[in-house]
C-alpha positions as CSV (number, residue, x, y, z in Angstrom):
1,X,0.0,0.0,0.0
2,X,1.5,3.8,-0.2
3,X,2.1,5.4,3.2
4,X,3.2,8.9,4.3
5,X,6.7,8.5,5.8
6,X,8.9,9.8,7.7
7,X,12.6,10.3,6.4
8,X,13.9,13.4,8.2
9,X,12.8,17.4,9.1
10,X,11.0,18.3,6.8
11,X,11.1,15.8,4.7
12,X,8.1,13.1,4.4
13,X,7.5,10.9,0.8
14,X,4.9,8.6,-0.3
15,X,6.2,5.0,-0.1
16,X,4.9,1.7,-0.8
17,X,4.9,-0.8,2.6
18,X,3.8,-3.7,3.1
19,X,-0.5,-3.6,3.9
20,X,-1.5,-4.5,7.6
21,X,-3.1,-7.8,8.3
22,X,-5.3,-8.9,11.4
23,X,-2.2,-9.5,14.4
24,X,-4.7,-10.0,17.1
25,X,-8.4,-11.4,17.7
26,X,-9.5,-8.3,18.4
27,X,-8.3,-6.3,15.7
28,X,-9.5,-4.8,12.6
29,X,-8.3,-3.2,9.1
30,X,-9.6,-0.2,7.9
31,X,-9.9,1.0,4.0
32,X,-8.9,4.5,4.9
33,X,-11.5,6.9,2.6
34,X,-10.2,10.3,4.4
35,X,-7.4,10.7,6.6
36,X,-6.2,14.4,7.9
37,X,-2.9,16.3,8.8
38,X,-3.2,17.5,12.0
39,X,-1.1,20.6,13.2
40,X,0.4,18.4,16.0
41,X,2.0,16.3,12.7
42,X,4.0,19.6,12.2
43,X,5.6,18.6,15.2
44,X,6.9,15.4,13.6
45,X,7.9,17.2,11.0
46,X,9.9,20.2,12.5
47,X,10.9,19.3,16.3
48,X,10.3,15.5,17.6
49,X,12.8,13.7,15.2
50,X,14.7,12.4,17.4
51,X,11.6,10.0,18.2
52,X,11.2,8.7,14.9
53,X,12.3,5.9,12.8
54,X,13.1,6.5,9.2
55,X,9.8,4.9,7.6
56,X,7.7,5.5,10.2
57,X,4.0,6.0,8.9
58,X,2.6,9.4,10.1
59,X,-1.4,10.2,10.7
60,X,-3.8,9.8,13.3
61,X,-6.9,11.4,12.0
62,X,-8.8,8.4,10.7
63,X,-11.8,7.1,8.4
64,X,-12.8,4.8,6.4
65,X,-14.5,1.1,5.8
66,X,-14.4,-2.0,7.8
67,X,-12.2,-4.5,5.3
68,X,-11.5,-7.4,7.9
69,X,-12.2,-8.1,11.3
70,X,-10.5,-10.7,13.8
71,X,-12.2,-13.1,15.7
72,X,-13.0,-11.7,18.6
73,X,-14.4,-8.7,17.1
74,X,-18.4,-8.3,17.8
75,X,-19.1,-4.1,17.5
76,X,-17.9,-3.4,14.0
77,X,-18.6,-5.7,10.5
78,X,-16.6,-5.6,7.3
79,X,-18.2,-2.4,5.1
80,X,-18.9,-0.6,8.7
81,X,-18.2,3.6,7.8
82,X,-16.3,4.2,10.9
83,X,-14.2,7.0,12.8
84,X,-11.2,5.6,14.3
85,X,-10.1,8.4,17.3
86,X,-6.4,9.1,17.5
87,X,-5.7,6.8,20.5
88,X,-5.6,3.2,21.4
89,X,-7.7,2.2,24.6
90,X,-9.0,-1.2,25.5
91,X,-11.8,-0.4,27.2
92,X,-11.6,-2.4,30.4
93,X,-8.9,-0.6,32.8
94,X,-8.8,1.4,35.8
95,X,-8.3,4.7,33.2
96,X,-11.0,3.6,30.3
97,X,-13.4,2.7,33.6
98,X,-12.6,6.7,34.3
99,X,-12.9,7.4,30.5
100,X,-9.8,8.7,30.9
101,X,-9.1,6.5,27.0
102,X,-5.2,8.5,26.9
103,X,-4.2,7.2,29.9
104,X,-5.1,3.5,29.3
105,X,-3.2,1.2,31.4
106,X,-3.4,-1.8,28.7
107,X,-1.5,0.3,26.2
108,X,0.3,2.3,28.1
109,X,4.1,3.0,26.9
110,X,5.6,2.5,30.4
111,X,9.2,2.2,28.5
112,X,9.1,6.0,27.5
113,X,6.7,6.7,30.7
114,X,4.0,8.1,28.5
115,X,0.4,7.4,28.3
116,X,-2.1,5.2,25.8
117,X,-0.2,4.2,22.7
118,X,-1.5,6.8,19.6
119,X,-1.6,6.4,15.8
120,X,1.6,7.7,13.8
121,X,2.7,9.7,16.5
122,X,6.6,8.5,17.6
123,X,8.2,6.0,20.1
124,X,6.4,8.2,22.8
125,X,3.7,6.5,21.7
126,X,4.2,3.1,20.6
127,X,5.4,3.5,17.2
128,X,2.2,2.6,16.0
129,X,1.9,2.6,12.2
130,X,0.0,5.8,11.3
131,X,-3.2,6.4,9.2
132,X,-2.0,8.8,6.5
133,X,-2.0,5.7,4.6
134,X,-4.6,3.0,2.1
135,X,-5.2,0.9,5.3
136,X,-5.1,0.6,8.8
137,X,-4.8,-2.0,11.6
138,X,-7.3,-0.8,14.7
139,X,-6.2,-3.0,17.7
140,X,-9.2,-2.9,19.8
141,X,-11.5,-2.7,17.1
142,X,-14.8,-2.8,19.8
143,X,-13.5,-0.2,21.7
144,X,-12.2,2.6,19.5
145,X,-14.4,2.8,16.0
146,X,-17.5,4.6,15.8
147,X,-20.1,3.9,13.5
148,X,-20.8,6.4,11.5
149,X,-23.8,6.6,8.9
150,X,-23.7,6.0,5.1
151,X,-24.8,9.1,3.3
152,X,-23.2,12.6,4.3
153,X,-19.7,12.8,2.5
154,X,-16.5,12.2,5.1
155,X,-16.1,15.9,6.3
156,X,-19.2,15.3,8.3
157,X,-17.9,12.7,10.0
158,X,-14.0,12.7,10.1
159,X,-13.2,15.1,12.6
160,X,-14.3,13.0,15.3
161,X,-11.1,11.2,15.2
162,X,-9.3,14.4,16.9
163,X,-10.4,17.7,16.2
164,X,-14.0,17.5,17.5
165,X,-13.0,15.9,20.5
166,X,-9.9,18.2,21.2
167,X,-11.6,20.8,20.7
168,X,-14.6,19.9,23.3
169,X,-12.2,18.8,25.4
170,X,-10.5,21.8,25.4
171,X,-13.6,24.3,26.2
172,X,-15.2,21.8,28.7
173,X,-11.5,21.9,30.7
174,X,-12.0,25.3,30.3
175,X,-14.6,25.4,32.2
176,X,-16.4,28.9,31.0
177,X,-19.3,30.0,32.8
178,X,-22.6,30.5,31.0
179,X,-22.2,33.9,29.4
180,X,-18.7,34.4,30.6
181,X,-15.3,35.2,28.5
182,X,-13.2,33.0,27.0
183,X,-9.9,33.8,24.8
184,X,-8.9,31.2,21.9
185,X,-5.3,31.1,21.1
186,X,-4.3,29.6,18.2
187,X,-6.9,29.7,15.1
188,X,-5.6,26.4,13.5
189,X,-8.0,23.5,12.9
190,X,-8.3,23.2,16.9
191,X,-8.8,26.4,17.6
192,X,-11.0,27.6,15.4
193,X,-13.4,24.6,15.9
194,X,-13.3,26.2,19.9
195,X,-14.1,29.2,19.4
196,X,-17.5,27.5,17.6
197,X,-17.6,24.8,20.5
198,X,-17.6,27.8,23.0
199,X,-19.9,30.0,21.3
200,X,-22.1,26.7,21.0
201,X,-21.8,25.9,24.7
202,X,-23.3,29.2,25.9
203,X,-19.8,31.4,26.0
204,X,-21.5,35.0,26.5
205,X,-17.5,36.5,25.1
206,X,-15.1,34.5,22.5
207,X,-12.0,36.0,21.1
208,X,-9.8,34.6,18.7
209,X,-6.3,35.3,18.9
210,X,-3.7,34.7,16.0
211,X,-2.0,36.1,13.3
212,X,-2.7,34.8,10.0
213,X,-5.5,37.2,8.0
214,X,-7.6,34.0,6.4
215,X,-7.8,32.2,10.3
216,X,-8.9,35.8,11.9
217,X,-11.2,36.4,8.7
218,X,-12.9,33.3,8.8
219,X,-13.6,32.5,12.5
220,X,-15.1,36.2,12.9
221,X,-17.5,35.7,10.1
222,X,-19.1,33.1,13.3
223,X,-18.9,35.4,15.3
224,X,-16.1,35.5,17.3
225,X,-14.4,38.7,18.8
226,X,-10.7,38.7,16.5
227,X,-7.3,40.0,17.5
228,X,-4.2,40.1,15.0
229,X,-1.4,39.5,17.2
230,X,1.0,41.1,15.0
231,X,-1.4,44.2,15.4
232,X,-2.3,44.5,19.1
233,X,-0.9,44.1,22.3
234,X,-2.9,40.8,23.3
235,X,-2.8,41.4,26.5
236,X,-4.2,45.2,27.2
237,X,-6.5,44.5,23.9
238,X,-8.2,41.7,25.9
239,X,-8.5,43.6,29.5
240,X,-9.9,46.8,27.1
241,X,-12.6,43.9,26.0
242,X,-13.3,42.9,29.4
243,X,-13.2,45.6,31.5
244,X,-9.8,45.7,32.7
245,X,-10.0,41.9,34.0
246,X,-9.0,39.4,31.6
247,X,-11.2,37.1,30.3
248,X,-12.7,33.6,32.5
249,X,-11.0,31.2,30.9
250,X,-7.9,30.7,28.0
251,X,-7.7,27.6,25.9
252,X,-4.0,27.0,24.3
253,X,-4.6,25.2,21.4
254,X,-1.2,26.7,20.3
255,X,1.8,24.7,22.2
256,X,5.4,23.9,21.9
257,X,5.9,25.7,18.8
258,X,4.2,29.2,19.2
259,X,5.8,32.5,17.8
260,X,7.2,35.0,20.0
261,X,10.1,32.6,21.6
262,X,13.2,33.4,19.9
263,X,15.2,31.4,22.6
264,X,13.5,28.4,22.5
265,X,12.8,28.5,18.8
266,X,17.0,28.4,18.9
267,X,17.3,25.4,20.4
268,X,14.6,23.7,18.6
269,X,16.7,24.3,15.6
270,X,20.3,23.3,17.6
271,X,18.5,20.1,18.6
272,X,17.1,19.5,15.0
273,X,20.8,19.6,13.9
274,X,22.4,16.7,16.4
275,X,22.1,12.9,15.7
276,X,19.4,11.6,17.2
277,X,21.6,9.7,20.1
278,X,22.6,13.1,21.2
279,X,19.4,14.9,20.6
280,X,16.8,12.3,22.3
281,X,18.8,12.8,25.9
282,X,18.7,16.4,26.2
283,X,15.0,16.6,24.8
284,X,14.0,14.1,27.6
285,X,16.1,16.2,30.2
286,X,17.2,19.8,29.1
287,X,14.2,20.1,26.4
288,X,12.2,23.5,26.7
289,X,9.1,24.3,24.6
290,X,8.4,27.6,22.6
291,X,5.9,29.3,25.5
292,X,4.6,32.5,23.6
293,X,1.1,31.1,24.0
294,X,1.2,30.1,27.6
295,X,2.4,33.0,28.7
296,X,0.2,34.8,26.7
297,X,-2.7,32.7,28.5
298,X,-1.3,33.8,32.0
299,X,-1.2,36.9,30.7
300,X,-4.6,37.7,30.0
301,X,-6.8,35.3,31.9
302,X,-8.2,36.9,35.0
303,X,-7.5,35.7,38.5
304,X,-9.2,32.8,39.7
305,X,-9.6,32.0,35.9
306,X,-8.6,28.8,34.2
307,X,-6.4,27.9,30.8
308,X,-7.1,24.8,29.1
309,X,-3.8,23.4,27.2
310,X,-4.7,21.5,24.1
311,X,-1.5,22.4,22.1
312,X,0.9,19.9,22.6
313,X,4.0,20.8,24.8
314,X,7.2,18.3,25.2
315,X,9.7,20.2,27.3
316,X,11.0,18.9,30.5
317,X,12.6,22.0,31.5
318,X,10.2,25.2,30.7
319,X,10.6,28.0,33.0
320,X,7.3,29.2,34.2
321,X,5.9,32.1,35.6
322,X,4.9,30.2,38.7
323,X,5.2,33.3,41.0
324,X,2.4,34.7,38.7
325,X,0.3,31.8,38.1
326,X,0.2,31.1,42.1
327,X,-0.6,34.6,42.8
328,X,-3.4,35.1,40.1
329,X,-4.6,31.6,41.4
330,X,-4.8,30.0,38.1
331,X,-6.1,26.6,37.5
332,X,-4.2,24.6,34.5
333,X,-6.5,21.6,33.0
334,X,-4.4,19.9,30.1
335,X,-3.9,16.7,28.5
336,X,-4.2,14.8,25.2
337,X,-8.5,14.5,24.4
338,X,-10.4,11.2,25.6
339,X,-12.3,10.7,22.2
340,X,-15.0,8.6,23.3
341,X,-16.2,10.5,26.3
342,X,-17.3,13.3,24.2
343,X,-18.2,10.9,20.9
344,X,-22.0,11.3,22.5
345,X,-22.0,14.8,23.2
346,X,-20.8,15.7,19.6
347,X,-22.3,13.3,17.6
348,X,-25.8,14.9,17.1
349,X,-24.4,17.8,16.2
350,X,-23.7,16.5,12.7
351,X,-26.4,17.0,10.8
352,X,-27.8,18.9,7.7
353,X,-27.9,22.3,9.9
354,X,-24.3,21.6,10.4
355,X,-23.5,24.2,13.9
356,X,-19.7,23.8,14.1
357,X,-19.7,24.3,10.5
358,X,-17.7,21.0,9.8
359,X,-19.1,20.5,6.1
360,X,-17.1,23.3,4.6
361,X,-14.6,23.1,7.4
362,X,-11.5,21.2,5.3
363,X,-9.4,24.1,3.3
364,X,-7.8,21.7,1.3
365,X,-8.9,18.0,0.3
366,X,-5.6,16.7,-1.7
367,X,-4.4,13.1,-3.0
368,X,-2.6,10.9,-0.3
369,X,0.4,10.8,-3.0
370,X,0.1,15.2,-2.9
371,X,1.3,14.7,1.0
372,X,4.6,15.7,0.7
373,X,3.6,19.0,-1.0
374,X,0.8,19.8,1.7
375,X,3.0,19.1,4.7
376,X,4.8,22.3,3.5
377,X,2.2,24.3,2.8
378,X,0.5,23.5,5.9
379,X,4.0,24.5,7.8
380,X,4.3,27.6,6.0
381,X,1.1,28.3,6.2
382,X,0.4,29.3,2.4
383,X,-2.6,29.3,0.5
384,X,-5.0,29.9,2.8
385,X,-4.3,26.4,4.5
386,X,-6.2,25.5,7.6
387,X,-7.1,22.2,7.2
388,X,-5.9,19.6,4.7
389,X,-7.6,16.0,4.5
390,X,-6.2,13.0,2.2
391,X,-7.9,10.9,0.3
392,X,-5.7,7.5,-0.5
């Protein structure tokens, strides 16, 4: 089958690999029909290369139809239209009990200390073959896929793999009162599916922060409260919107790679020149994120006031403002999205009247073997790219 790999920084090609089969009696393989690129892939391809294997298949964003099923298998037939959501939880543990599906103790990757094994996304997280791909083995195949109707076309439907759930994740950690303020950092695909998320949940207040003219444009045509952080000082442009306090709650959907850390963005690009035996050590020990957006969020959220982080961070040494953060009394909520505990909460919002706008919500729909090309536009951020789906 063809694959999106990875090879180096910035540097992923279409290759042919072998097709998954059935490893387990409880797995299944996937025809994938849409898969996405996810702005936390950016971080494969710019920062966390030291955790990769040449080869390794990206994507965690997928779709498709039920080809084969093991044995054990009872929730999902072959020709099922599923969702498959970006981690791997089995279900029955202590953590998927709590519906806590990231921090499943079955797939756990205890050598690494991380959480639930994930789709495409590093040693971290199991090295799990990736779903930018023509197939897909789903261990756990009663546990993770959701059903999903015949009918609608995939955009409907696909985002319930990550984005959806990130997303609601993201405002429900927020915790924003009914009618209160909330800022959005970030207007990528996570971001800008919060601000709608918020609005939807009752948010009296949403402003969108970021700095790219299509993002801004298009998430205040919903509604939302812009700023152009090239064009304002974030911080006294949110307390002039709220009367000098800041705003309830701040969701990050930002993370380790935001603008406005010259520092850190240096030694991302030191560590992205070592060998990979050099580089992996001091990321695990010495390795400090870019913090523009989380010091932004301490910046502007009012005391007593909560920031939700859904942009991924991976240092082990950031300096924080924790002088600050103890004196404004600010409550962090954070962590990688438990897909299926939101999966009931989201699902009837896709329908023909389409709230959260997800029909039209893809910028870019391109061919799997087009990858390499939209990886960089999507970095660069050309062309109006927000979000980019494959279709193998």
């Amino acid at each position: 089958m063809k694959a999106v790999t990875w090879h180096g920084k910035r540097d992923v090609r279409v290759d042919t690999v072998p097709d998954p089969a059935i490893q387990e009696p409880t797995d299944a393989i996937v025809r994938m029909t849409t898969t996405g690129l996810c702005g936390s892939d950016l971080h494969l391809y710019e920062v966390l290369g030291p955790y990769l294997a040449e080869g390794d298949i990206l994507g965690h964003e997928p779709m498709g139809l039920v080809e084969a099923v093991g044995a054990e298998v009872r929730d999902v037939e072959v020709g099922d239209r599923v969702v498959v959501p970006f981690q791997i939880a089995c279900g029955d543990c202590f953590m998927c009990d709590r519906q806590l599906y990231t921090q499943c103790e079955t797939t756990q990757v205890r050598d690494q200390s991380c959480g639930a094994a994930l789709f495409g996304y590093t040693k971290l997280y199991g090295s799990v073959p990736g779903a930018q791909a023509e197939y897909l083995r789903v261990p756990y195949a009663d546990v993770g896929p959701i059903k999903v109707p015949q009918g609608p076309a995939d955009d409907r439907f696909v985002y319930l793999s990550d984005v959806l759930p990130t997303a609601w994740q993201a405002v429900a950690y927020a915790d924003v009162p009914k009618g209160g303020s909330v800022a959005v950092l970030g207007l990528g695909p996570i971001g800008a599916m919060a601000t709608r998320i918020a609005m939807h949940r009752g948010a009296g207040q949403v402003i969108g922060v970021d700095r790219v003219p299509e993002r801004l444009t298009r998430e205040s045509t919903r509604g939302a409260t812009v700023l152009d952080l090239d064009a304002a000082d974030v911080g006294e442009a949110v307390r002039d919107l709220t009367g000098g306090r800041g705003v309830d709650a701040v969701v990050d959907a930002v993370g380790m790679e935001a603008h406005g850390s010259p520092v850190s963005k240096v030694a991302h690009q030191f560590v992205g020149l070592l060998p990979d035996g050099v580089a992996e050590p001091m990321m695990d020990h010495m390795g400090v994120d870019r913090l523009g957006a989380l010091l932004t969020a301490v910046d502007i959220v009012r005391r007593g006031g909560t920031i939700s982080l859904s942009g991924v961070y991976g240092g082990q040494a950031d300096p924080l403002p924790m002088m600050t953060m103890f004196d404004k009394q600010i409550r962090l909520h954070m962590g990688q999205a438990n897909v299926r505990r939101w999966v009931d909460d989201i699902l009837p919002l896709l329908t023909d009247d389409d709230p959260l706008g997800v029909d039209d919500f893809a910028t870019h729909h391109v061919p799997l073997d087009d990858a390499p090309a939209a990886y960089e536009t999507f970095q660069r951020k050309d062309d109006g790219a927000i979000k980019i789906l494959f279709h193998p």
